[in-house]
C-alpha positions as CSV (number, residue, x, y, z in Angstrom):
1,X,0.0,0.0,0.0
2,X,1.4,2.9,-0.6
3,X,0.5,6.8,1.3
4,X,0.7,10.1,-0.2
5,X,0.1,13.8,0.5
6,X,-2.0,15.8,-1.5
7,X,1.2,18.1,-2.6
8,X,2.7,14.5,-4.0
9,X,0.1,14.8,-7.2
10,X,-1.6,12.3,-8.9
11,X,0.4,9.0,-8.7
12,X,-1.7,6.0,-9.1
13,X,-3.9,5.4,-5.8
14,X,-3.5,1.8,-5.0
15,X,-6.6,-0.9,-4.9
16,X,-5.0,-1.5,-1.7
17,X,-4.3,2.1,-0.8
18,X,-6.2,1.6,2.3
19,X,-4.7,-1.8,3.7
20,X,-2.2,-0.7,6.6
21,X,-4.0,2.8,7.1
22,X,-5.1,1.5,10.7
23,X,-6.4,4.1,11.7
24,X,-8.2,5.2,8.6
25,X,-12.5,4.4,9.8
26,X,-15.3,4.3,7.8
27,X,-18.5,4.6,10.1
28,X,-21.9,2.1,10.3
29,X,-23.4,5.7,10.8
30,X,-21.9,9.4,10.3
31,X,-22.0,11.7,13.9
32,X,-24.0,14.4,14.1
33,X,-22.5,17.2,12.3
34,X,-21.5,20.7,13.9
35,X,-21.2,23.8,11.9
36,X,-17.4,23.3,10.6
37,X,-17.1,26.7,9.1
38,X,-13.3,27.4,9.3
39,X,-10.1,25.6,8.1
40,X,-7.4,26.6,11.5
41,X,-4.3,27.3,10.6
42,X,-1.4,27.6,13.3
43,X,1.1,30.5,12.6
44,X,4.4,29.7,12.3
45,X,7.6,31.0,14.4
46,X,10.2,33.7,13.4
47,X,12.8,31.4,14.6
48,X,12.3,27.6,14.4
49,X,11.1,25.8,17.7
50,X,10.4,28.9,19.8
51,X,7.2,29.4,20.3
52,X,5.4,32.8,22.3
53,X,3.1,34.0,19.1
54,X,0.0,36.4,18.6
55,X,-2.0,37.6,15.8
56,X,-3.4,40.5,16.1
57,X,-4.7,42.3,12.9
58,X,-5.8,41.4,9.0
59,X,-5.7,43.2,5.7
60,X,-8.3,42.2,3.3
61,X,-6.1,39.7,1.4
62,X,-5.6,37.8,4.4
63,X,-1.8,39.1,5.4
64,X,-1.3,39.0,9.2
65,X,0.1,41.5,12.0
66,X,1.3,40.2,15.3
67,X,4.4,39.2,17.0
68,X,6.5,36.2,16.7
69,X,9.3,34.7,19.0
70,X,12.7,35.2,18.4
71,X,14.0,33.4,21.1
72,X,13.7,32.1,24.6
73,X,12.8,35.4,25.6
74,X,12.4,38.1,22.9
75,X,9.5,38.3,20.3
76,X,9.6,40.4,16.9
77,X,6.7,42.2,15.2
78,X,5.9,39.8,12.6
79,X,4.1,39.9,9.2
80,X,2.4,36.4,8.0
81,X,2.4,36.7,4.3
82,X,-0.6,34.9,2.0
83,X,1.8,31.6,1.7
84,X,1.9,31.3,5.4
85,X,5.3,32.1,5.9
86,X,6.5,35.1,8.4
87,X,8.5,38.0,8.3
88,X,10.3,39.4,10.8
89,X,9.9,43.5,11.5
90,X,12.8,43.8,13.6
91,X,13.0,46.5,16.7
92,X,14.6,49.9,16.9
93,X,17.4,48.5,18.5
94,X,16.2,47.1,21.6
95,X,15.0,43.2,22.2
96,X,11.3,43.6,21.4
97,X,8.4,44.8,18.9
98,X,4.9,44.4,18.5
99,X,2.8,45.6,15.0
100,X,-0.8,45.5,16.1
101,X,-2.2,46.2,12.7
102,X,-2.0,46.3,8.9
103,X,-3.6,48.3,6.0
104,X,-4.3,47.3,2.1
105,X,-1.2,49.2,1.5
106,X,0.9,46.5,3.7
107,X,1.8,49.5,6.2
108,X,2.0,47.6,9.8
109,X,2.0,49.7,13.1
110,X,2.7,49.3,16.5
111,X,5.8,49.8,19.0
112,X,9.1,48.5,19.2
113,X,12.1,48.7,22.1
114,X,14.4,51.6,21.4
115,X,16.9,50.8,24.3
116,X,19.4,47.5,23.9
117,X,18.5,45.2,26.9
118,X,16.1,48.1,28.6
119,X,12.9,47.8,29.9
120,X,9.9,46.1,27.6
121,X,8.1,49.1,28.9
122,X,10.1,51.5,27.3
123,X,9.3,51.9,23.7
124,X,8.1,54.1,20.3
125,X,5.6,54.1,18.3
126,X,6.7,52.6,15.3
127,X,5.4,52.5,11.3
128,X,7.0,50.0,9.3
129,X,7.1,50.8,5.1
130,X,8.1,49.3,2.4
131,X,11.3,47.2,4.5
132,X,11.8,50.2,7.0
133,X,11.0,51.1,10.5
134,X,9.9,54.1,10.9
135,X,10.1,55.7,14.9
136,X,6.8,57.9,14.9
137,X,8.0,59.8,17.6
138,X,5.9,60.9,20.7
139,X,3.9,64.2,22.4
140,X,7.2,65.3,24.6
141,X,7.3,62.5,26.9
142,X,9.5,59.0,26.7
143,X,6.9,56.2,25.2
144,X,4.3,55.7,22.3
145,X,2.5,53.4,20.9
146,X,0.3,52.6,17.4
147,X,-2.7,50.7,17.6
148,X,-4.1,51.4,14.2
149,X,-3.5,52.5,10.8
150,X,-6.1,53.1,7.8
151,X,-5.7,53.3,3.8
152,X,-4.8,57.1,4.2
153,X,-1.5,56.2,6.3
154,X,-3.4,58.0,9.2
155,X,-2.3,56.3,12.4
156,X,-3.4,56.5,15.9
157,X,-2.3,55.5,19.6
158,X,-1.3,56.7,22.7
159,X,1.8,58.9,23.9
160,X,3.1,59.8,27.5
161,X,2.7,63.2,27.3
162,X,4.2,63.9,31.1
163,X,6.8,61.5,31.7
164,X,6.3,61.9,35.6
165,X,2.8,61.8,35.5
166,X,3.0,59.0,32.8
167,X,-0.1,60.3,31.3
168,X,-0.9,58.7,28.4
169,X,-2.7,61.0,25.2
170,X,-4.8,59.4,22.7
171,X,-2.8,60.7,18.8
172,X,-3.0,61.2,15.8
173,X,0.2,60.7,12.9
174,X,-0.7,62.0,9.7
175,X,1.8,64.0,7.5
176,X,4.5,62.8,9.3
177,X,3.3,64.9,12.6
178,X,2.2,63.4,15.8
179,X,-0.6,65.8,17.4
180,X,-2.7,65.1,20.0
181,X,-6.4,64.5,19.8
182,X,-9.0,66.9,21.2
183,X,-10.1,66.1,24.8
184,X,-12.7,66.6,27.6
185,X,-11.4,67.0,30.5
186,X,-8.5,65.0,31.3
187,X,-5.4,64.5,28.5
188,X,-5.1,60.4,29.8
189,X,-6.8,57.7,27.5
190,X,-5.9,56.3,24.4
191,X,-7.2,55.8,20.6
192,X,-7.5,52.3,19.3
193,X,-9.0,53.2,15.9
194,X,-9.7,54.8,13.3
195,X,-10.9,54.3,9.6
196,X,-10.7,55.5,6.3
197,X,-13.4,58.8,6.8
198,X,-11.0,59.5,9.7
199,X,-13.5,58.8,12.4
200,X,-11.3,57.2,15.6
201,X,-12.8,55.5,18.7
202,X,-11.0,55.2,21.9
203,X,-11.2,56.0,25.5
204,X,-11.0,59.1,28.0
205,X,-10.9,59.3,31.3
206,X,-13.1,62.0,33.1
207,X,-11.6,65.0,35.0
208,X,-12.0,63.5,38.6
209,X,-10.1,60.4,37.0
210,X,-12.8,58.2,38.1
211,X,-14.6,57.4,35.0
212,X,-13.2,55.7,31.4
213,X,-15.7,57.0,28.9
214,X,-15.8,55.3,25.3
215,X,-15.1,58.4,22.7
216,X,-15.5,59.0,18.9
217,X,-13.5,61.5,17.2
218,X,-15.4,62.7,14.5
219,X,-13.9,66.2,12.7
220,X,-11.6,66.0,15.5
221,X,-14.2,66.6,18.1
222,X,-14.6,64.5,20.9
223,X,-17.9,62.8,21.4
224,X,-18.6,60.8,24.6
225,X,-20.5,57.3,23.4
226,X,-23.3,55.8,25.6
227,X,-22.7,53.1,28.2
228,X,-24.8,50.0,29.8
229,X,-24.8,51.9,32.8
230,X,-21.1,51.8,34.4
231,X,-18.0,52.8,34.0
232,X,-15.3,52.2,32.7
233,X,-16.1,51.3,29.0
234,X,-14.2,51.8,25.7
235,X,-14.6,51.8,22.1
236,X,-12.4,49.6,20.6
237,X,-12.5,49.2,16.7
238,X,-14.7,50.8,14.0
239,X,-15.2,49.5,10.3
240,X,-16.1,52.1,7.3
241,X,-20.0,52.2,8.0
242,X,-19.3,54.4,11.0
243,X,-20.5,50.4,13.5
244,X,-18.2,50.6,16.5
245,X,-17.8,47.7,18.9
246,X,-16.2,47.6,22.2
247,X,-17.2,47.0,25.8
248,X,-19.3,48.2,28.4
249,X,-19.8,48.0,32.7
250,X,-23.4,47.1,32.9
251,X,-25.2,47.9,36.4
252,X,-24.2,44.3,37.7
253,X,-20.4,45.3,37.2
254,X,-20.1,42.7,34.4
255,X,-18.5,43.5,31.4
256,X,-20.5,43.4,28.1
257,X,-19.2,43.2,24.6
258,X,-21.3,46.0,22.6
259,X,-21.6,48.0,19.5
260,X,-22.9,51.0,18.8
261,X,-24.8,51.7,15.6
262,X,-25.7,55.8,14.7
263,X,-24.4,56.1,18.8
264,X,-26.9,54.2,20.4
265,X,-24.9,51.0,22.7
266,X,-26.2,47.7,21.7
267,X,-25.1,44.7,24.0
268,X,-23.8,42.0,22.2
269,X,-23.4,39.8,25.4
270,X,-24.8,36.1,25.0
271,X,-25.8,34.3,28.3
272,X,-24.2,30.8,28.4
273,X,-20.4,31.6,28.3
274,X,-19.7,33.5,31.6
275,X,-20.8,36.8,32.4
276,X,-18.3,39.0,31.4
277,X,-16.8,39.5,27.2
278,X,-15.6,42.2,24.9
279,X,-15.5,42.9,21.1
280,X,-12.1,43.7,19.8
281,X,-12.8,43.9,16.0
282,X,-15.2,44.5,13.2
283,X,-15.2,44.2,9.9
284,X,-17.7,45.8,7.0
285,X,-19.9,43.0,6.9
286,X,-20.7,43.4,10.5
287,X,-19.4,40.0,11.9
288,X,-18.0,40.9,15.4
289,X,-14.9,39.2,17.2
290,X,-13.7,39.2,20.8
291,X,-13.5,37.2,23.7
292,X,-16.0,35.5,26.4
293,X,-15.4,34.2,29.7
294,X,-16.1,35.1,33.1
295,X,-14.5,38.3,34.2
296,X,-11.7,38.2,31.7
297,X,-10.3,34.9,33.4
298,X,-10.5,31.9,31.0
299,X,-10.9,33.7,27.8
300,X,-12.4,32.1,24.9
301,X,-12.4,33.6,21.2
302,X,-16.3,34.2,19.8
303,X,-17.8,36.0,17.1
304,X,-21.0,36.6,16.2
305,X,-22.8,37.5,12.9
306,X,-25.4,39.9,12.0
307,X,-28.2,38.8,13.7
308,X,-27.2,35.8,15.5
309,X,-26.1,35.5,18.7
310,X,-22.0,35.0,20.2
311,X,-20.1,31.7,19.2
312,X,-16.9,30.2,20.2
313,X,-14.9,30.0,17.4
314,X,-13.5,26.9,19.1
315,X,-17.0,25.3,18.0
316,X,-17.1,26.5,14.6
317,X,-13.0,24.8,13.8
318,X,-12.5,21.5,13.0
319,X,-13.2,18.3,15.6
320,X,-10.0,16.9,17.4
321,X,-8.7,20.3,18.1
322,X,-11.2,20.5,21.3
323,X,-8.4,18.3,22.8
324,X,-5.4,20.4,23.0
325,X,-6.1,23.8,21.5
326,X,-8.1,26.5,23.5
327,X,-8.7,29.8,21.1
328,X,-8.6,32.9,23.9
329,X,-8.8,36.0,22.4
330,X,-9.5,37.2,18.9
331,X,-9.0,40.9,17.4
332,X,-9.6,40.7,13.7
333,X,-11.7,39.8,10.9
334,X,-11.3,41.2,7.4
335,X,-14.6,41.4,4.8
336,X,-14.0,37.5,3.8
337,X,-14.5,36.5,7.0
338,X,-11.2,35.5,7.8
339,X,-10.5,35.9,11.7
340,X,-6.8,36.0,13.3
341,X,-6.8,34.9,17.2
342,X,-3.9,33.7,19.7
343,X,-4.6,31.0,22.1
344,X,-2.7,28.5,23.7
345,X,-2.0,24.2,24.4
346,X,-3.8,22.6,27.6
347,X,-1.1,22.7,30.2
348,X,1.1,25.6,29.1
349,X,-1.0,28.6,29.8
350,X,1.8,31.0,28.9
351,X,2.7,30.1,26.0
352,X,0.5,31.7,23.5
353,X,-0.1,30.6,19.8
354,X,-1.1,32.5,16.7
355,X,-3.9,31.2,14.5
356,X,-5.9,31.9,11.0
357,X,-8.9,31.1,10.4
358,X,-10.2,30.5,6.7
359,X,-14.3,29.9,6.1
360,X,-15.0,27.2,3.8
361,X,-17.5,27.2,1.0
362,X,-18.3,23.3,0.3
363,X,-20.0,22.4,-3.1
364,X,-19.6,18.8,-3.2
365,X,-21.5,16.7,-1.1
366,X,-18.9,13.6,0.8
367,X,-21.1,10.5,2.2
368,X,-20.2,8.1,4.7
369,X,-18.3,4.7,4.1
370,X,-20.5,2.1,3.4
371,X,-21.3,-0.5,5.0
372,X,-19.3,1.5,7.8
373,X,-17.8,-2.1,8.7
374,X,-14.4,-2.7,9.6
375,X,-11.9,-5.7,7.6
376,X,-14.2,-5.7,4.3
377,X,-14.5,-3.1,1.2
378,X,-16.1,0.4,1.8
379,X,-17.4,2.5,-0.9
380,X,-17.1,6.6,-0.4
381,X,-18.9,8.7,-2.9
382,X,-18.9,12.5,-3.6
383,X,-21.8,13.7,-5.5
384,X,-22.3,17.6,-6.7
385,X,-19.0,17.4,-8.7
386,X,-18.3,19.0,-12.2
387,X,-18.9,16.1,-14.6
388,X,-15.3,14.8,-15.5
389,X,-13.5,16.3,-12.9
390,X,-10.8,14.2,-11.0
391,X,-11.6,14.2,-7.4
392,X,-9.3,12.9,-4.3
393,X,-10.5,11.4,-1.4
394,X,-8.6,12.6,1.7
395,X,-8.2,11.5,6.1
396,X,-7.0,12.5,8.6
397,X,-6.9,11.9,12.5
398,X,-7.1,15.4,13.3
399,X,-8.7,18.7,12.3
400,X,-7.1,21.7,11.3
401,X,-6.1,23.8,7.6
402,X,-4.3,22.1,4.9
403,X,-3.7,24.7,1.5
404,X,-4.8,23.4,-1.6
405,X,-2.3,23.6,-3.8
406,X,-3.1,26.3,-6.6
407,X,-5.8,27.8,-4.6
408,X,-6.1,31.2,-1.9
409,X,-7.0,30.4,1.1
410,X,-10.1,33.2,0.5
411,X,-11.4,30.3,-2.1
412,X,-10.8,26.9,-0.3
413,X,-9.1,25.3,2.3
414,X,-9.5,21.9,3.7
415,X,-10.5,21.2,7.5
416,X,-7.7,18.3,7.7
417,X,-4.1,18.5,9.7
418,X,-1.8,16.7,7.2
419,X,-3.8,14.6,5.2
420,X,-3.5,11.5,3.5
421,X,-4.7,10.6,-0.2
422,X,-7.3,7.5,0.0
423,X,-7.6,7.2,-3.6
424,X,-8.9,9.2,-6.5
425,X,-11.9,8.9,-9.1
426,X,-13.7,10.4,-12.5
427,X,-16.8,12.4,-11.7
428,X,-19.4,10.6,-13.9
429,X,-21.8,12.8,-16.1
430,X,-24.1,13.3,-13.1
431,X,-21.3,14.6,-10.7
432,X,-20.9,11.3,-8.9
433,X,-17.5,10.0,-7.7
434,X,-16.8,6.7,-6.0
435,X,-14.0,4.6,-4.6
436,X,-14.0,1.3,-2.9
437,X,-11.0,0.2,-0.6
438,X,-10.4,-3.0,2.0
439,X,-10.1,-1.0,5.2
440,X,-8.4,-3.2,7.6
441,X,-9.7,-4.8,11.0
442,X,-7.4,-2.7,13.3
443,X,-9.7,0.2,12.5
444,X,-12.4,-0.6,14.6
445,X,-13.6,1.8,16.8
446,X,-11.3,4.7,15.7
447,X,-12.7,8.8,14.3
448,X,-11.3,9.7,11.2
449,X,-12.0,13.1,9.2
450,X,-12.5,13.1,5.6
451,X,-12.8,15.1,2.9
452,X,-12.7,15.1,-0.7
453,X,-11.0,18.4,-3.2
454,X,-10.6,18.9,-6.3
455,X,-8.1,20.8,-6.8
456,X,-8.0,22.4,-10.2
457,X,-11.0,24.2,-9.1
458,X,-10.0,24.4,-5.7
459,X,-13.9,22.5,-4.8
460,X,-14.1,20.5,-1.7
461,X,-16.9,18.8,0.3
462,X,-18.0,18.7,3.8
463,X,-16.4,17.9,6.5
464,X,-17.4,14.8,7.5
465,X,-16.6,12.8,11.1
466,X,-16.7,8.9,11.4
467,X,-16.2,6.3,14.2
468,X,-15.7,3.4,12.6
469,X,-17.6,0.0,13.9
């Protein structure tokens, strides 16, 4: 019998091709299918075997801003380019740098270390362009820092403006001048957005210091937002309709995920996963992303479409990743729905991981093995193919995001972590595809994922789970 990957072509598939895959299952019955909606794919490293990643932001192509690690103790702004692979930002000379978001330009922002082996605390603003790094400067005190950028090259953040006060002022950057935003009351807060009309959302704190009030800059003018009926609350992200999401006290103390839509605060909060979340990210179609949890502790990543109410992304990836991944926090989605979030592995809560995730559009329909019956011949069939097309059957043991070769990931992706080629088949002239292979007696009991792609038109089917009897 002989294996392959997808990437390893079209080589004969084997009559036998399934004889020593012991754990390959077909299933007397399929289980009951969740809503797989996402192929998860797991950032890679700057520098091989480190690991202490996070994205953070997504252009509409699907390029990613975050950090990466550079070594045991040191992490790089990164850039994950539509291939999957990373480049690394670099610092302004000190051990650390952070790029919290990108535009369609491939302009990245965020803050990087100026001072060799100094404190992580002390650091610029930062722009990065065309291969350069660009120190943005700051509003008279020591430290900056860039939270967004839009299509302009307008960039916002927060500068000390009193280094012994260490009050932070929200900024704006825009023809190579940092100024500060307009204010009520007290300078401290910061701005986390802004978008291509050059409306910005952030936070300001209230003259007595006791209050963080969400704000939108709109002509530069300061406008306080509405709350759920504490403080503090901020406005975190705003797309180009003017919807911004954030967070919000209510009058239990909880926090509540919320957007507000011509200034009037909806909460987004859905009863079920703790008491407490936040929204960190829209995009144009109004899908929201965030977290969920209860009081912050425990995070999981959610987001919720127009309309529906808050799921965990978790739940909407591939089965088998339940098991070891846990998807905490999540602060972008671009207009295709892809999301970027940072989580982490069961046991090592410190460590965190950066992940992509794809949605899937199947248009083939994958049925179960039949009979579903362990050491004799099972049949597979696809129907809903293009007539004539050549279509591969794939496994795998575990859930995940595997590139189809030829394809963007905004077309297809499968749901499989390194899958293996069962066979392949001919699309008769009603769509229908079929293989048969022995699958052997060891397989009894095991869940396998399959799938089937074809590739030239970068097509796949469902994602479909079987425990084999």
């Amino acid at each position: 019998m002989t294996n392959r990957n997808i990437h390893d072509g079209e080589r004969s598939c084997r009559p036998n091709i399934l004889a020593l895959c012991v754990l390959l299952c077909s299933f007397q019955s399929a289980l009951a299918q969740p809503d797989y909606r996402y192929a998860l794919f797991n950032l890679e490293s700057i520098a091989p075997g480190e690991q202490f990643n996070s994205a953070l932001g997504i252009d509409s192509s699907g390029r990613v801003a975050g950090l990466a690690a550079v070594g045991p103790s040191s992490y790089h702004a990164a850039m994950w380019n539509l291939d999957g692979s990373v480049n690394d930002l670099g610092t302004l000379g000190g051990d650390n740098s952070h790029a919290d978001d990108i535009n369609e330009l491939g302009d990245l922002v965020g803050w990087a270390n100026h001072e060799p082996g100094g404190s992580a605390f002390r650091h610029r603003a930062v722009l990065w362009r065309s291969g350069q790094i660009i120190d943005l400067g700051t509003l008279g005190g020591v430290d900056s820092e860039a939270e967004a950028i839009n299509n302009l090259g307008q960039i916002v953040g927060a500068a000390d403006y009193d280094p012994k006060s260490g009050v932070g002022e929200p900024f704006i950057w825009e023809n190579g001048v940092m100024r500060a935003l307009a204010n009520i009351g007290r300078r401290s807060g910061e701005a986390y957005d802004i978008n291509d009309q050059r409306q910005i959302v952030g936070t300001l704190w209230t003259t007595d210091n006791l209050y963080q009030r969400p704000i939108l800059w709109e002509n530069d003018v300061p406008i306080n937002l509405p709350d759920l009926g504490r403080s503090p609350s901020a406005a975190l992200a705003i797309n180009e309709l003017g919807q911004i999401v954030g967070q919000s006290k209510t009058q239990r103390e909880d926090t509540h995920a919320c957007i507000w839509i011509d200034r009037q605060i909806i909460d987004l909060h859905t009863p079920g996963y703790g008491q407490s979340s936040s929204a960190w990210g829209i995009n144009n179609v109004g899908q929201v992303v965030g977290w969920v949890g209860s009081s912050g502790l425990n995070p999981q990543a959610f987001i919720r479409n127009p309309g529906e109410p808050m799921r965990l992304l978790i739940d909407l990836s591939p089965p088998r990743l339940r098991e070891s991944w846990r998807l905490q926090v999540s602060q972008g989605v671009n207009d295709a729905g892809q999301v970027v979030a940072y989580g982490i592995i069961n046991g090592h809560p410190l460590t965190p991981y950066a992940f992509l995730l794809s949605p899937v559009t199947p248009t083939m329909s994958l049925g179960a093995p039949s009979p579903g019956t362990a050491g004799v011949a099972n049949t597979i069939t696809v129907t809903n193919a293009t007539p004539g097309a050549r279509v591969t059957f794939l496994y795998s043991r575990f859930g995940g995001g595997e590139r189809i070769p030829g394809c963007d990931l905004q077309q297809n992706a499968l749901q499989l972590d390194s899958p293996t080629v069962i066979g392949t088949a001919i699309a008769d002239q009603n769509g229908v595809a079929t293989i048969t292979r022995t699958v052997p007696p060891i397989a009894r009991g095991q869940t396998i994922l399959f799938q089937a792609v074809v590739q030239n038109e970068c097509a796949i089917s469902q994602l479909v789970v079987f425990r084999f009897e």
